[in-house]
Wavefront OBJ file of the C-alpha trace (Angstrom):
o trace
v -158.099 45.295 4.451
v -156.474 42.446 2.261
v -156.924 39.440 3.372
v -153.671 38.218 1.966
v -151.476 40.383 4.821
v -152.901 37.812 7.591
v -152.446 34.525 5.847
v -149.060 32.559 6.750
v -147.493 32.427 3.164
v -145.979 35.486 2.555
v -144.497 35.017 6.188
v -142.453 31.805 5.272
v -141.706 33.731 2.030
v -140.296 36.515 3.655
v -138.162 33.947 5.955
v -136.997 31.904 3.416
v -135.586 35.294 1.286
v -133.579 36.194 4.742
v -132.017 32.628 4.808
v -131.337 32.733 1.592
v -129.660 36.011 1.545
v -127.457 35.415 4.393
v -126.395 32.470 2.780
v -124.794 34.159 -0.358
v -123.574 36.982 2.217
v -121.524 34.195 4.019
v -120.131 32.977 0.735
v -119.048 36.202 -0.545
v -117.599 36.684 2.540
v -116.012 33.617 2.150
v -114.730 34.576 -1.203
v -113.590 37.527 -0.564
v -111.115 36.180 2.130
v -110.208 33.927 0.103
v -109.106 36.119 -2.814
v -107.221 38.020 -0.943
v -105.282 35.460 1.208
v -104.593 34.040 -2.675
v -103.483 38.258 -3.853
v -101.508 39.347 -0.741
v -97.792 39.310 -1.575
v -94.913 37.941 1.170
v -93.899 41.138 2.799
v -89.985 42.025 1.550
v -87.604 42.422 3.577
v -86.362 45.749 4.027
v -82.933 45.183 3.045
v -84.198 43.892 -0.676
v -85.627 46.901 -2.745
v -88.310 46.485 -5.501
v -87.467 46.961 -9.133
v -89.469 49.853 -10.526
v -92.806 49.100 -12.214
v -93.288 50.576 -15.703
v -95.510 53.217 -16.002
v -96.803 51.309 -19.126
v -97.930 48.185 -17.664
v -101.016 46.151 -17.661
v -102.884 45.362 -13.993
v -100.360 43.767 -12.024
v -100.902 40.012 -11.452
v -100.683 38.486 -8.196
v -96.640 37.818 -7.876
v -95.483 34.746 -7.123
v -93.316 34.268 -3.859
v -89.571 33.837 -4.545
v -88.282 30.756 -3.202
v -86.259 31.324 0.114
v -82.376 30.505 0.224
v -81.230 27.356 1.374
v -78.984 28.160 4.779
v -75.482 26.456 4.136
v -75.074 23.900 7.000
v -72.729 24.921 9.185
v -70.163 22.653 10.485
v -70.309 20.307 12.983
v -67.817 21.779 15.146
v -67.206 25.706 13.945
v -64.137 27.581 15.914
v -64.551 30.819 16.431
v -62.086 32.572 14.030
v -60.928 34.498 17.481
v -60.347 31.620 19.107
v -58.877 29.586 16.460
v -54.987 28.623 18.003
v -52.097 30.210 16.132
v -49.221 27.779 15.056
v -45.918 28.948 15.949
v -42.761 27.744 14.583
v -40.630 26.946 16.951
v -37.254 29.311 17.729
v -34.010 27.260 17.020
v -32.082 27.156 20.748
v -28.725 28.561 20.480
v -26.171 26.258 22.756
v -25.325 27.803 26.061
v -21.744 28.502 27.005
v -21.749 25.942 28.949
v -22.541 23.087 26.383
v -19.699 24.581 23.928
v -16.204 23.711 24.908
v -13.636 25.627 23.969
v -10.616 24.115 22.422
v -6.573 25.462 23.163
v -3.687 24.684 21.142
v -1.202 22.620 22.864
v 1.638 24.853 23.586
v 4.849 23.692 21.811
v 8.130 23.153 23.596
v 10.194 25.742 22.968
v 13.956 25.282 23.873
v 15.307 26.739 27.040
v 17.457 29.691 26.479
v 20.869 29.476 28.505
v 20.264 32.005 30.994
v 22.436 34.924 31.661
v 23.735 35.713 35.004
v 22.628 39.196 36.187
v 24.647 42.250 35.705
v 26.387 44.334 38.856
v 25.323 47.977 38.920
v 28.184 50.546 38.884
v 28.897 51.710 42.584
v 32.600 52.845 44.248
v 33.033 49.118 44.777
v 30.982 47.546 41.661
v 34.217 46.916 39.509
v 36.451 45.280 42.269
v 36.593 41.760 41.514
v 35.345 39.153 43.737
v 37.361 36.691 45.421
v 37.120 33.183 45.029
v 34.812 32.359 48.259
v 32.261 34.969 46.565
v 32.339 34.188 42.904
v 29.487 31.503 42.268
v 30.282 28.209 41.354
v 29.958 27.470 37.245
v 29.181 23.322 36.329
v 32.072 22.040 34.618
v 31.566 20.443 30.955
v 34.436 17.932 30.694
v 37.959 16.821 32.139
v 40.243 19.868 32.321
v 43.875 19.757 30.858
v 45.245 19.523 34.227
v 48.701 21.051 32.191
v 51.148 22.722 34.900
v 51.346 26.332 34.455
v 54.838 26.545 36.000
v 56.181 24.049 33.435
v 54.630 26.259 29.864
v 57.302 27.707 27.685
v 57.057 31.591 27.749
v 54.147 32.823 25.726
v 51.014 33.787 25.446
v 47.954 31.307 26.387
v 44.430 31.482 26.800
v 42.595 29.614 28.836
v 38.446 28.980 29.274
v 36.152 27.156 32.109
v 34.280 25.728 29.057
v 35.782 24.053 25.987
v 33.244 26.573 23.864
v 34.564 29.913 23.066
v 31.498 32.116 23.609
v 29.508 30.561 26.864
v 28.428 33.467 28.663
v 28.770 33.671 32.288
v 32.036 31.380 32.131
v 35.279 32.740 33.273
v 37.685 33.447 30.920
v 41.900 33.762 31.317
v 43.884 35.636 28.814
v 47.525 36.124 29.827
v 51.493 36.055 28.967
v 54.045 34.089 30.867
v 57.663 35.219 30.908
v 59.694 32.890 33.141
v 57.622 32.462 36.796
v 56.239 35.950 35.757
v 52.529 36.174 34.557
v 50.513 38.928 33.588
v 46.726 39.099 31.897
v 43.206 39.635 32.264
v 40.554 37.052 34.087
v 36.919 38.040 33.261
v 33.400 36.216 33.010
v 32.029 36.733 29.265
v 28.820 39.109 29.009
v 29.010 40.129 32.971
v 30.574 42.965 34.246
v 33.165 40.888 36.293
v 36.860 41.272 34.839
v 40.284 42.273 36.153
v 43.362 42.540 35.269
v 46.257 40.179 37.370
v 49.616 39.657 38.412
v 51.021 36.895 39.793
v 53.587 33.494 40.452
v 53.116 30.405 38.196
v 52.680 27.163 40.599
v 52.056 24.004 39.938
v 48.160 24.435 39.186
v 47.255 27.654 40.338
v 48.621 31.617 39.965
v 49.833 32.712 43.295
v 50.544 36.122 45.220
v 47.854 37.625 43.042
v 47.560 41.797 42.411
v 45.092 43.071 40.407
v 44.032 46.225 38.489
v 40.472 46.993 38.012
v 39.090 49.655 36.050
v 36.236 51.840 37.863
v 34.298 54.640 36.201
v 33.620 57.747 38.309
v 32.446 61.405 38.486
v 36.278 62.503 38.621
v 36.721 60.608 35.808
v 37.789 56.821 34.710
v 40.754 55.294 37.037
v 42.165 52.208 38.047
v 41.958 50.404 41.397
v 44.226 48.050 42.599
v 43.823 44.716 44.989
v 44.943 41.620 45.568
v 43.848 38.051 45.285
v 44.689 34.858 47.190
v 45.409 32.859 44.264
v 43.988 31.615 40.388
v 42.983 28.275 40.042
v 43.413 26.722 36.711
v 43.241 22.701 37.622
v 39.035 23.387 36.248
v 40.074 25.898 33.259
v 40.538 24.285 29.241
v 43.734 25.638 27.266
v 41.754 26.041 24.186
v 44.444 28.378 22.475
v 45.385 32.211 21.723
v 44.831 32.157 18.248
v 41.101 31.654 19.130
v 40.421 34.470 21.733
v 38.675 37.422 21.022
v 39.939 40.615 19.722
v 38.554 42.421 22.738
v 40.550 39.923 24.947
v 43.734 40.469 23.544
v 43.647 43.912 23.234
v 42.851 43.698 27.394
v 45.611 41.764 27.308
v 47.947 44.713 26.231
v 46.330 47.065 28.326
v 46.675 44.892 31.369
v 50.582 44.502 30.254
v 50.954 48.548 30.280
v 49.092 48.872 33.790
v 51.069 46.047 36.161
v 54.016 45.634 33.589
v 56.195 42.665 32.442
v 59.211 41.746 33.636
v 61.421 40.741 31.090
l 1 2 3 4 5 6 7 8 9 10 11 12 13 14 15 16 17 18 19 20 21 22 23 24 25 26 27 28 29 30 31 32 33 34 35 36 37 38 39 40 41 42 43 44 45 46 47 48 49 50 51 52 53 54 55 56 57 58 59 60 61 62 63 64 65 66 67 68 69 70 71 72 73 74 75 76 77 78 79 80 81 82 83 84 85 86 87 88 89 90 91 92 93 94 95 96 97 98 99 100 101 102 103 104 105 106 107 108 109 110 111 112 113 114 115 116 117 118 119 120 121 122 123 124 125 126 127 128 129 130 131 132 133 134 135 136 137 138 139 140 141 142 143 144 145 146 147 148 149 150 151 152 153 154 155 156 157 158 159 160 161 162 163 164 165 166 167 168 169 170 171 172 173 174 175 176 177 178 179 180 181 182 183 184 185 186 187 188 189 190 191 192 193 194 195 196 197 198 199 200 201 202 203 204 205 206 207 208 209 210 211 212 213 214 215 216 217 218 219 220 221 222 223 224 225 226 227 228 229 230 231 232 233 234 235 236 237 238 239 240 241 242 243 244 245 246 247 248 249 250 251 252 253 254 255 256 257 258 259 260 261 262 263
């Protein structure tokens, strides 16, 4: 038996070696974690990919990490780009009708035309003339001549209720006088009213009055004959028979051949 197995030495030895080897185990532990926290790589993100390595290349060296991007600040206040408010421009407003006025030209005067008197229709009766009490009353322009009508040499006259020769609607006398003895046509210019007469001169009228009025018919044209009470001529103008119409005097003659002339 040695006698060295029993004696304490080799015991603290032996306890000393286990210290000391746990020792260097806990530092290379140590070391080890600490080379490989000071190797490991930041993880990539999977969006980034990795450049190929060479197949040429020495042992990689511990990259370093690249340095993160900044984040832009946003601003203080950001809008939503949905909610942002859109800017009209404003519609011009048309007036209304009521705001717009509407402007007329001012009528100008226009000058009264004389107005005619209304025409008879043809009937059995429409060419009798009418009698004094009937026939409507014309406005006189003026002083008559107030000449007596019994007194005028023989001849022929003509006579008008206005000093004008063409007034229409005012009566008209065209006639010869041969002693007491007259004969012609009374009419109203541009109506349908005319006769042909017969009568006594008097002092201002023509009395015991016949007439001859011509009447159109289905058996044909013919004359009808009336009488009159009398022909005033205190309200009539002598304006002369060299200025009455041609259509007057040739009535004129015709009246002459229908009630005659004493001569």
């Amino acid at each position: 038996m040695n006698p060295n197995l029993n004696s304490p030495q080799p015991v603290k030895l032996y306890c000393k070696s286990l210290k000391l080897i746990r020792f260097i185990l806990i530092l290379g532990v140590l070391g080890i974690s600490s080379l490989g926290c000071q190797s490991s790589s930041p993880t990539v993100s999977e969006t980034q990919t990795s450049p190929p390595t060479p197949s040429n290349t020495q042992a990689s060296l511990p990259i370093e990490p690249e340095p993160l991007a900044v984040p832009l600040t946003p601003p203080a206040n950001p809008i939503p780009i949905a909610t942002q408010p859109t800017t009209r421009t404003p519609l011009a407003t048309l007036p209304t009708v009521s705001d717009t006025q509407t402007f007329s030209p001012t009528p100008t005067d226009i000058p009264a035309l004389p107005t005619l008197p209304e025409t008879q229709a043809l009937s059995p009766t429409a060419g009798k003339p009418q009698t004094p009490s009937s026939l409507p009353l014309k406005p006189s322009t003026g002083t008559s001549t107030n000449q007596v009508i019994k007194t005028l040499p023989d001849g022929d006259y003509f006579y008008g209720e206005s000093p004008e020769l063409n007034s229409p609607g005012r009566k008209y006398v065209v006639f010869r006088k041969t002693g007491n003895l007259i004969v012609g046509q009374e009419y109203f210019l541009q109506t349908d009213t005319s006769h042909c007469f017969r009568g006594t001169a008097d002092l201002n009228s023509i009395d015991n009055v016949k007439i001859a009025y011509f009447e159109p018919s289905l058996e044909g044209a013919k004359w009808l004959f009336g009488e009159l009470e009398s022909i005033k001529t205190t309200d009539l103008y002598q304006l002369g028979f060299d200025k009455a119409p041609e259509f007057a005097t040739a009535n004129l003659r015709e009246c002459i051949k229908i009630l005659g002339n004493e001569t």
